[in-house]
N, C-alpha and C positions, 0 to 999 in steps of 0.2 A: 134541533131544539137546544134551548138552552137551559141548562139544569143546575142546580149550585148545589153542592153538597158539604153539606152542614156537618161539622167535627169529619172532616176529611185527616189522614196520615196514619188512620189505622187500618190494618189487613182490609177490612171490611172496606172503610174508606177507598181505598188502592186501586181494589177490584173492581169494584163499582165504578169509579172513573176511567177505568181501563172498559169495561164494559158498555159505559157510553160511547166514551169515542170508536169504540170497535162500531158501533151502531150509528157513529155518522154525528154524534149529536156531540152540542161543546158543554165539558165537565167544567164546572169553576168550584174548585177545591178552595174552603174555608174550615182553615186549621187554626187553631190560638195564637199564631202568628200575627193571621192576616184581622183575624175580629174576634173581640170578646162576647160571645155569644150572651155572656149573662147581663151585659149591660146592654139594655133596650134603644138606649140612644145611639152606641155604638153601631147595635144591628142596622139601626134605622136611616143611620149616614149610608152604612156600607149596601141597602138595598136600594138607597136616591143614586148612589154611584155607580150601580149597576144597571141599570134600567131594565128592561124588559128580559123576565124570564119566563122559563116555560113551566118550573117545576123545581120544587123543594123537597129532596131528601135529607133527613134531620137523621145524624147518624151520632149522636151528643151522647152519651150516657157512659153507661161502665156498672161493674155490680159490686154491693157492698149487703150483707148477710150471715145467718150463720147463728148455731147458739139458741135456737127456740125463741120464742117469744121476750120473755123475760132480757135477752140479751140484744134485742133489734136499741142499738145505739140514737140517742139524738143526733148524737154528731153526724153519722150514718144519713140516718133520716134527712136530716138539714142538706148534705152533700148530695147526697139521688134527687129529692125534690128542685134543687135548682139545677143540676147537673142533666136531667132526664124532661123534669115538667117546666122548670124556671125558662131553659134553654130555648124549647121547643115552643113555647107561648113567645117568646121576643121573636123569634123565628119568621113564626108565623103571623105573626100580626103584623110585622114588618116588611112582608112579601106579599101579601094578601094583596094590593091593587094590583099587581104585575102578575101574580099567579094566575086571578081571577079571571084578568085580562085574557090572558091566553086563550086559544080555540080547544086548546089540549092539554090547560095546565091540570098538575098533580103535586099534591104535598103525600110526603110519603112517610113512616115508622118502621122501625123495626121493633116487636115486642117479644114478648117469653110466652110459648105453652101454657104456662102455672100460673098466669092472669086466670084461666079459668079454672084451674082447683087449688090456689093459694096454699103455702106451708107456713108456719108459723118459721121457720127459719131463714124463711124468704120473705115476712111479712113486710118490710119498708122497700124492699126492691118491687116488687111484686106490687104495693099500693102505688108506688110513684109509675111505671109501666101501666097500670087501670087510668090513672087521673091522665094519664098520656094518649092513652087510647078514646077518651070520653073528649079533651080538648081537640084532639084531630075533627071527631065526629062533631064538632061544634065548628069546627070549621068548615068541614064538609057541608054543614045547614047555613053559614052565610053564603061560602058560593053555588047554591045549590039554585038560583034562577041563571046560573052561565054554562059553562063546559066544563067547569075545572071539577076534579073528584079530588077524595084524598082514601088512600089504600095502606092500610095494617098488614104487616108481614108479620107474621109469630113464627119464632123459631122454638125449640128449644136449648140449643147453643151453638155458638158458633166455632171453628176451630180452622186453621191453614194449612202449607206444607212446611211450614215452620213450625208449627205445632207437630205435626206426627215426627219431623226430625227428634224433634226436642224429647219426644214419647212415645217412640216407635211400638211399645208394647201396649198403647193404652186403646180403649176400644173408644170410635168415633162416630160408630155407625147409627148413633142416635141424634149428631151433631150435622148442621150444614156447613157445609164449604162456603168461605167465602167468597170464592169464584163463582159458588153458583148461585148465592144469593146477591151478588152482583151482577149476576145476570140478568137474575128473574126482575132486580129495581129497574134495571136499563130497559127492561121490555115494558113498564109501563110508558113510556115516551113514546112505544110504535116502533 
């Protein structure tokens, strides 16, 4: 199958590409290099260019938080909502005949635990991951007369072997590995 993965070059990105192809399937890594994700027309060349895929993992985001309520940033705000929602809406609207197409296509997310008991020091992370999780699920209900699904992963953080280098004393055990949540995305392809 063919899979593209969306904000590829990080830990998470890496694995997961390693993880497809260990399963046979071809990774087409899409980092800021190759497309500006936040520009729709950009995606929209780059998903004519590609033709027929199997599956979209959207792996775009980053977190910005902190500070209670009172201190959730605009600026903040502005950056997760296109960074996290902006991103993954051009994404997906942009692959949508070729996903839908598929016998086994799948758009895929990664989100946070704390969608479902939100903190105020989380509250613009944690809203733009909800409006993320409701647009999959809206896309799930356009290809919903074909094969294609679309599947929420929630972590609640992620961490490498570059991270425990870097923090060898710091406890992980609440965190997923990036290897094996790249494993777990490659297993939705079969």
């Amino acid at each position: 199958m063919r899979v593209v993965i969306a904000g590829s070059g990080s830990a998470l990105g890496d694995a997961t590409a390693s993880a497809l192809r260990d399963a046979g399937h071809e990774a087409i890594e899409i980092g800021p290099d190759e497309c500006d994700l936040r520009d729709f027309a950009a995606v929209q060349a780059l998903a004519e260019r590609l033709g027929a895929v199997d599956g979209v993992i959207h792996l775009v985001g980053g977190w910005r938080g902190g500070g209670g309520l009172a201190a959730q940033s605009d600026d903040d705000w502005n950056w997760l909502q296109t960074m996290i929602v902006g991103t993954l809406r051009n994404t997906t609207r942009a692959f949508l005949p070729a996903v839908a197409a598929s016998p086994a296509g799948v758009f895929a997310i990664v989100s946070q635990n704390g969608v479902a008991k939100p903190t105020a020091g989380n509250a613009n992370y944690l809203a733009a991951k909800a409006a993320a999780e409701t647009w999959l699920l809206a896309v799930g209900d356009a290809m919903k007369k074909g094969a294609g699904r679309v599947h929420v992963e929630r972590v609640m953080a992620l961490y490498s072997d570059a991270d425990v280098a870097a923090e060898p004393e710091r406890d992980f055990s609440r965190h997923t590995h990036v290897r094996d949540l790249g494993r777990t995305l490659a297993g939705l392809f079969g």
